[in-house]
C-alpha positions as CSV (number, residue, x, y, z in Angstrom):
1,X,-32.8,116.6,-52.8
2,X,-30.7,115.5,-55.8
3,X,-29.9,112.6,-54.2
4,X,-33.4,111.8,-53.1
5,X,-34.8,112.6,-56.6
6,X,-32.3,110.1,-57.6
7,X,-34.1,107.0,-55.6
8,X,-37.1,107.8,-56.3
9,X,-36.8,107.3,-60.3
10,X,-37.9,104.6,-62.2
11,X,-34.8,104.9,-64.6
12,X,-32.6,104.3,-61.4
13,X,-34.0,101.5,-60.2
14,X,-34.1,99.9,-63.5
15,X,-30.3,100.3,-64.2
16,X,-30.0,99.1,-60.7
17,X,-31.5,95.4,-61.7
18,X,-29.5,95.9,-64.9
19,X,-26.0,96.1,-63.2
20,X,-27.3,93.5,-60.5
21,X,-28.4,90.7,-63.3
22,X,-24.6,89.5,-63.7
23,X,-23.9,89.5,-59.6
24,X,-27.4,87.6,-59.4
25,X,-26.3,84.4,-61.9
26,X,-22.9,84.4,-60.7
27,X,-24.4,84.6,-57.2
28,X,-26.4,82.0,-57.3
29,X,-23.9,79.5,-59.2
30,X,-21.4,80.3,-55.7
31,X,-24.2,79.4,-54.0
32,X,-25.4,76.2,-55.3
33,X,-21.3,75.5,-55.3
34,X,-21.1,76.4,-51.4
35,X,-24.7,74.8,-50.2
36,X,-23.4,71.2,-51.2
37,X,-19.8,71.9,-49.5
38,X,-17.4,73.5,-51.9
39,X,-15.8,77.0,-52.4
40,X,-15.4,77.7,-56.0
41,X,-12.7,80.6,-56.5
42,X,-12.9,79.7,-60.3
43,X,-16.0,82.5,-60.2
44,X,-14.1,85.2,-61.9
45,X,-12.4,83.1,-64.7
46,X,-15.3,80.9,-65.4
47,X,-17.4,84.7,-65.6
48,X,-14.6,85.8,-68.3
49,X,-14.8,82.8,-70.1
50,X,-19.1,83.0,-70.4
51,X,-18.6,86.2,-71.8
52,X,-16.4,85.4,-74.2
53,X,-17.8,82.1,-75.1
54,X,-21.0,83.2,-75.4
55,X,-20.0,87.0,-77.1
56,X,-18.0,85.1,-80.0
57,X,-20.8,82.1,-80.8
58,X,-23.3,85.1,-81.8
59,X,-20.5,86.8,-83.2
60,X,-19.7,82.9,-85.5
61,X,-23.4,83.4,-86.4
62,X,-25.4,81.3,-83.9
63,X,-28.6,82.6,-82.2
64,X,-28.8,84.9,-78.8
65,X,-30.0,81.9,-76.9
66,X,-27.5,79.3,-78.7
67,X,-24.9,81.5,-77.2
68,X,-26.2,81.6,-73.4
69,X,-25.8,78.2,-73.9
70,X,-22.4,78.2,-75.3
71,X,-21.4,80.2,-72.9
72,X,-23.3,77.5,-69.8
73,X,-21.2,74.4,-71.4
74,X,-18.2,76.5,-71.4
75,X,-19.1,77.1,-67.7
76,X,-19.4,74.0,-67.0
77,X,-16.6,72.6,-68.5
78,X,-13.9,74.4,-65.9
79,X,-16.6,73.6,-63.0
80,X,-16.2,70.0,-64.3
81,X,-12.2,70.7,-64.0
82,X,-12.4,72.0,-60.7
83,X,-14.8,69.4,-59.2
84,X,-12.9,66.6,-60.6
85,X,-9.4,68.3,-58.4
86,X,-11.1,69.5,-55.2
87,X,-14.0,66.3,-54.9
88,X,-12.3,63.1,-55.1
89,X,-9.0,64.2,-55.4
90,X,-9.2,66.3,-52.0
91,X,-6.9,69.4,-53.4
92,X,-7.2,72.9,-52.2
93,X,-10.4,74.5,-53.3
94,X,-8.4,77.8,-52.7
95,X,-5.8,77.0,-54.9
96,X,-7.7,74.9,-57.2
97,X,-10.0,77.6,-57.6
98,X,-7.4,80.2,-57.8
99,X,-6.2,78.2,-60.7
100,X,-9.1,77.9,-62.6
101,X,-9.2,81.4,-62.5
102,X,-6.2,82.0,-64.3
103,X,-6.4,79.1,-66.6
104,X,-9.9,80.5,-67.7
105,X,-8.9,84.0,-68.1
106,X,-6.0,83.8,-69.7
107,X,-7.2,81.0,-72.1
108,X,-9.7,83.6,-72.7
109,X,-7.5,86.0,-73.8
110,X,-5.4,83.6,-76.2
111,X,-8.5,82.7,-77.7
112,X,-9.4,85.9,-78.4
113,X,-6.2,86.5,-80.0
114,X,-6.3,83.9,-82.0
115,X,-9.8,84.1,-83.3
116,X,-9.6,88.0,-84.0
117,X,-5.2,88.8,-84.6
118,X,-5.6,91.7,-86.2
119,X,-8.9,93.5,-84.5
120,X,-8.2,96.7,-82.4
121,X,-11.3,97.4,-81.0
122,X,-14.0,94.8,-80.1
123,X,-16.5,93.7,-82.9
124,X,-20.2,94.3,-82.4
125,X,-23.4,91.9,-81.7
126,X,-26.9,92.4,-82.0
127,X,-27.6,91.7,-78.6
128,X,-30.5,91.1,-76.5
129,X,-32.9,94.2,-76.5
130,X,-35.2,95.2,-73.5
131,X,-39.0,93.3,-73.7
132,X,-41.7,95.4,-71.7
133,X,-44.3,92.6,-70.7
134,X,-47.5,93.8,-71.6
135,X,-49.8,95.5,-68.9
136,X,-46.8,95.1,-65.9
137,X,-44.8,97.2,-67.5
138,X,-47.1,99.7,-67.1
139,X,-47.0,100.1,-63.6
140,X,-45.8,103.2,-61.7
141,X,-41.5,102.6,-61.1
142,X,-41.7,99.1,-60.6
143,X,-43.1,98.3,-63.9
144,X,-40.3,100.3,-65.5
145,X,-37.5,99.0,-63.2
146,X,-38.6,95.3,-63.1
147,X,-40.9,94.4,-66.4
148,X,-38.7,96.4,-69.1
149,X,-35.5,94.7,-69.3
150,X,-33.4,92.2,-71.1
151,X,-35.2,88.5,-71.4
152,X,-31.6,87.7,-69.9
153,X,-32.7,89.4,-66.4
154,X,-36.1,87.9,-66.8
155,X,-34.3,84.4,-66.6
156,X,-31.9,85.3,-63.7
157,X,-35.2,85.8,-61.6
158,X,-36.2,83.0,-62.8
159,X,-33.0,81.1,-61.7
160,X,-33.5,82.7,-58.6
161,X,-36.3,80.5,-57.9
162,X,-36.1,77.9,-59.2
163,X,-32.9,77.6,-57.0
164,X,-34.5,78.4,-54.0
165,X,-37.3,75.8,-54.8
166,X,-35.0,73.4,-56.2
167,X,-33.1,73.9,-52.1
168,X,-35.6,73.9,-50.1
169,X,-38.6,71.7,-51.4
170,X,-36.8,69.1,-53.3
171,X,-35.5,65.2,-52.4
172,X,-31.9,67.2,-54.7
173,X,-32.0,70.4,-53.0
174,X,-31.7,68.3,-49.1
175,X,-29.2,65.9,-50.2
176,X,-27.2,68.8,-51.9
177,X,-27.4,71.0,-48.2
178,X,-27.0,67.9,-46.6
179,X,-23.1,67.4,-48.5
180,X,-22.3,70.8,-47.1
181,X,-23.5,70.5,-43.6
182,X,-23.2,66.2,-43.0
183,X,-21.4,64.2,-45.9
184,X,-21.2,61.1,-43.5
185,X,-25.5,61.4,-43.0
186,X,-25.3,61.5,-46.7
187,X,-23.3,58.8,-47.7
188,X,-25.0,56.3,-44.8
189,X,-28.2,57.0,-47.1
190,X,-26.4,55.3,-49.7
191,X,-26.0,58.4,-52.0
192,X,-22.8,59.7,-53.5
193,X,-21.7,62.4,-51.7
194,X,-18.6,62.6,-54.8
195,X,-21.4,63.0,-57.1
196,X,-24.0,65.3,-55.6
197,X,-20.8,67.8,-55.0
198,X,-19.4,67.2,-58.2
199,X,-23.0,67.7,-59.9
200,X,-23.2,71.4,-58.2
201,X,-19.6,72.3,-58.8
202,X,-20.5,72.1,-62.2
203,X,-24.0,73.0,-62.7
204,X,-23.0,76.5,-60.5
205,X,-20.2,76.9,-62.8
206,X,-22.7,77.2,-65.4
207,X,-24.4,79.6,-63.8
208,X,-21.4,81.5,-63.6
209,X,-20.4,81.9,-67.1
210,X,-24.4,82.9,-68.0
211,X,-23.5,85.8,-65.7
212,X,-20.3,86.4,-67.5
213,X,-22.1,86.3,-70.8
214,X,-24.6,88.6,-69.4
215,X,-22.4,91.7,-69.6
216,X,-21.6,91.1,-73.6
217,X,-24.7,89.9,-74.6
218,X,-27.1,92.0,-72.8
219,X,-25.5,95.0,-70.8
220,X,-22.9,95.4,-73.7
221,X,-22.2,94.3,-77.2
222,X,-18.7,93.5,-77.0
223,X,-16.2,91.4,-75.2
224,X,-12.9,94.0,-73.9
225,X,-10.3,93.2,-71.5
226,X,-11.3,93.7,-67.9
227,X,-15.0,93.8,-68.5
228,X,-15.9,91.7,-65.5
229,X,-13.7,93.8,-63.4
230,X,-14.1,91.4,-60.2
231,X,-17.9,91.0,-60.3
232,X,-16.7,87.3,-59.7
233,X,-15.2,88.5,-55.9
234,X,-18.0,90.5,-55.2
235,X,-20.3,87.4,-55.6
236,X,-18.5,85.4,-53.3
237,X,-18.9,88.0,-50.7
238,X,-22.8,88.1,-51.7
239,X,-23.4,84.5,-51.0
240,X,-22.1,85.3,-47.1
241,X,-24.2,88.6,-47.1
242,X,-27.3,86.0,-48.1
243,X,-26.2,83.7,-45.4
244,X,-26.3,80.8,-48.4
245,X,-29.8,82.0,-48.9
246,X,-31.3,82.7,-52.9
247,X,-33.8,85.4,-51.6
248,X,-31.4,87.3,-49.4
249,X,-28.5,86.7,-51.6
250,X,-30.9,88.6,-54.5
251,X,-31.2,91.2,-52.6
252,X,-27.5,91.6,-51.6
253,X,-27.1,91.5,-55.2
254,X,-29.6,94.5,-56.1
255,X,-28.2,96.7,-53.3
256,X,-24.6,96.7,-54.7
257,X,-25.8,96.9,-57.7
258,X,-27.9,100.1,-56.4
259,X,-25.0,101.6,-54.9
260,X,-23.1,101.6,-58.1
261,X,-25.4,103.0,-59.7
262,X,-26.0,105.8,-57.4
263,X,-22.2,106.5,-57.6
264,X,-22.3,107.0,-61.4
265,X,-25.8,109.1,-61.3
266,X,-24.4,111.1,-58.6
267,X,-20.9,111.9,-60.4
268,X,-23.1,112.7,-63.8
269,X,-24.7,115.4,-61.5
270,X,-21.7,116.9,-60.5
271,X,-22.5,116.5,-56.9
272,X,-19.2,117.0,-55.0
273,X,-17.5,118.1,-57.7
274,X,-14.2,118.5,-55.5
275,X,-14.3,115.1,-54.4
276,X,-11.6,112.7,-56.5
277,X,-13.8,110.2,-58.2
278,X,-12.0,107.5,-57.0
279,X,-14.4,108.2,-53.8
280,X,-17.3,107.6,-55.7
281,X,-16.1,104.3,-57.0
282,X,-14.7,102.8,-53.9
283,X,-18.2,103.7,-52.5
284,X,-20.6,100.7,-53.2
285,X,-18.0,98.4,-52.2
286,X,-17.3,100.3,-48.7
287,X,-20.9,100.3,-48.1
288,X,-21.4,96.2,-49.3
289,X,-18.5,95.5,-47.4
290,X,-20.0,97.6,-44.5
291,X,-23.6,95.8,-44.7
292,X,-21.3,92.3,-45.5
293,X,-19.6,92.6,-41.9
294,X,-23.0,93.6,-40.0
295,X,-24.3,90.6,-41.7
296,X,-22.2,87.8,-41.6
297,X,-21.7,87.7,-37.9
298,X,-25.1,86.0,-37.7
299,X,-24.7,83.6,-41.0
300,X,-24.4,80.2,-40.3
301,X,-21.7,78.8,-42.3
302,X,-22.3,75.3,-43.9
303,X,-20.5,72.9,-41.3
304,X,-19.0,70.9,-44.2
305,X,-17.9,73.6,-46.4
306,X,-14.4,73.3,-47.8
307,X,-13.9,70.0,-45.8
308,X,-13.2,67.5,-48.1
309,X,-15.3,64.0,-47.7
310,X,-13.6,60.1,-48.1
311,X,-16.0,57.5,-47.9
312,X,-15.4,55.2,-44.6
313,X,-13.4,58.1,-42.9
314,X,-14.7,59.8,-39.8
């Protein structure tokens, strides 16, 4: 009954879309990367590099909102990196992306050291505190779970959407699918298939670093060491559990974050209290990677994905 009591609260489901607002940008920028025909296994460095880029502007003195968008440039700068290496140069999106990983984390971490030499422990922000929006707040749970949080989670719904609009109901969004399932139908409509991948390299790199900036501007108020802790990974995973899909990709996104946060609610009530804990947090990703395999042997891969495109070449 613990358990079940558990589900059924308001508090719950609200941490839930807390811990899922990070996956959900991130998830989203993958997306937009993998939809037009490129894997970008930058995710987790670009996600450490938003949250520090965005974590130190407010800590310089800038706004909450100047430093989402410090944090987006930042973003965008690697994803300009990596489209620059894996679009017309044709190089390895795994090891391109690899690399941008490790060039953005441990840039990161010379930054920091450089910026702050002789801090211990992280300074603090004044970050983003929880909005209730008048009268939906109010309702029963979902008011609670969905209408009092961060502006920051507000905006990745809103992301969500305008994504899935942008896809599916814009001139953009076809030509964009279109370079990850038929680059040759593309470029015989006379558009750039180097640009239109380049363009959502980039802009989902953006996306990614908002997601990194998420955890020390909203969920925390610090940048530390590790704090992403492969959220970057997990996203890559969500986009196949989505089947390159916003809506279903959201929702991968808010069940992992729901197992987590079962696992931490049900070690706090000392439920299985001789089980090593190390159970508990191996358990969301067991169960996403359970719900991942069911899933992914009916997604339909974009044809073009991670096949690089020369103009004239069949």
């Amino acid at each position: 009954m613990e358990i079940l009591d558990i589900l059924i609260s308001a508090s719950f489901w609200a941490a839930a879309i807390r811990i899922a607002t990070p996956l959900i940008l991130a998830t989203m920028g993958e997306l937009i990367c993998e939809r037009a025909g490129v894997l970008n296994l930058g995710i987790e460095g670009i996600m450490v590099a938003g949250a520090f880029a965005g974590w130190m502007a407010v800590y310089s003195g800038t706004g909450l909102w100047v430093g989402v968008a410090v944090a987006m440039v930042v973003g965008m700068g690697f994803g300009l990196l990596h489209s620059v290496l894996t679009v017309p140069f044709g190089l390895s999106q795994h090891v391109v992306g690899l690399g941008v990983t490790l060039l953005a984390t441990s840039s990161t971490y010379y930054a920091y050291r450089l910026a702050l030499p002789q801090v211990t422990s992280p300074p603090k922000i004044d970050a983003f505190q929880p909005y209730e929006i008048p009268v939906l707040s109010e309702i029963p749970l979902l008011g609670q779970a969905l209408f009092s949080q961060t502006p920051f989670t507000y905006l990745a719904f809103i992301l969500v959407g305008l994504t899935s609009v942008m896809l599916y109901r814009t001139p953009l969004g076809l030509a964009m699918r279109a370079a990850g399932e038929s680059p040759a139908a593309v470029a015989a409509q006379g558009l750039s298939v180097t640009a239109i991948r380049m363009g959502a390299v980039i802009v989902g790199s953006g996306f990614m670093a908002m997601g990194g900036a998420f955890l020390t501007m909203s969920a925390f108020d610090s940048f530390f060491f590790e704090m992403v802790n492969g959220r970057g990974w997990i996203c890559i995973a969500l986009v196949v559990f989505g089947s390159w899909m916003p809506g279903k990709a959201l929702l991968g996104a808010v069940l992992f974050a729901a197992f987590d946060a079962l696992q931490i609610r049900v070690q706090q009530t000392g439920f299985g209290a001789d089980i090593p804990y190390q159970i508990f947090l191996m358990a969301p990703y067991i169960l996403s990677i359970a719900a991942l395999v069911l899933v992914s042997r009916r997604a339909q891969v974009p044809a073009a994905l991670m096949v690089p495109f020369n103009k004239g070449e069949r």
